[in-house]
Residue, then its C-alpha position, 0 to 999 in steps of 0.5 A: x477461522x481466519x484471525x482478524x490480519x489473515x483477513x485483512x490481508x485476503x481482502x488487500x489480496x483480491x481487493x477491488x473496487x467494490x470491495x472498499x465498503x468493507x473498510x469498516x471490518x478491518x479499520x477501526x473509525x479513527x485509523x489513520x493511513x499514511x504511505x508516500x503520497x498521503x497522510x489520512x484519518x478515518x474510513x471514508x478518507x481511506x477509502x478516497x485513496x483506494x478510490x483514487x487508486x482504482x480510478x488512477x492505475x489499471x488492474x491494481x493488484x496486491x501480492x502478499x510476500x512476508x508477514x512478521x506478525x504478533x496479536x498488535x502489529x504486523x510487518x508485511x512485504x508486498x508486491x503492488x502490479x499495477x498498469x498506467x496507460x497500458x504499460x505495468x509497473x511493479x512498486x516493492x514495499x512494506x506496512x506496519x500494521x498496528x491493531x487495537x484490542x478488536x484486531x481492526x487496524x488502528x495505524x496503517x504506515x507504508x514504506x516504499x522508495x517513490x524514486x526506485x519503485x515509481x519515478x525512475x520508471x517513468x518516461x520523463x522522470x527516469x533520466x533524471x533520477x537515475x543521474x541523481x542516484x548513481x550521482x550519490x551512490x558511494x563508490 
């Protein structure tokens, strides 16, 4: 049988749409959600990002790459493939799991670099951000 993390990440692996009304099973009410964009509490308002997520990106998908993990927290990589008009993007980033008593996460944190993973790859942003970078890199 699987434990409570090993779930949560074989949904995050194969999630989909559909799938966002299992939320409940793997956070607890009052969790709260945070990454780049987005700073939320509760399972409907968690859900609403993955709703976005699913409306704004084409085939999303999560590849598990590491897990450090003990029975409250867990520290996992991640690879997030997904499409925007017809072109792929691929973010590389990590949450910080903490799980209550039950084993459902309380506090969900990711941490990515917006700049590297998204808006230096974008058309208008990407000039702009790359100058900005090697204009603060040290030697």
């Amino acid at each position: 049988m699987a434990t409570p993390l090993e779930a949560l990440l074989d949904w995050y692996g194969g999630l989909r749409a559909q799938d966002l009304d299992r939320i409940g099973s793997f956070y607890t009410a009052d969790a709260h959600f945070k990454d780049p964009f987005n700073d939320v509490v509760g399972h409907e308002a968690i859900r609403r990002v993955f709703v976005h997520m699913f409306a704004t990106t084409e085939t999303p998908r999560f590849v598990i790459r590491d897990v450090l993990a003990d029975p409250r927290r867990a520290f996992v990589t991640w690879d997030f493939d997904f499409g925007v008009r017809g072109r792929r993007y691929l973010v590389h980033g990590a949450t910080r799991f903490a799980f209550d008593a039950d084993g459902r996460v309380s506090d969900h944190r990711d941490y990515w670099d917006v700049a590297e993973e998204l808006w230096q790859k974008l058309p208008l942003l990407g000039g702009a951000i790359a100058w900005l970078r090697a204009r603060f890199r040290a030697g």
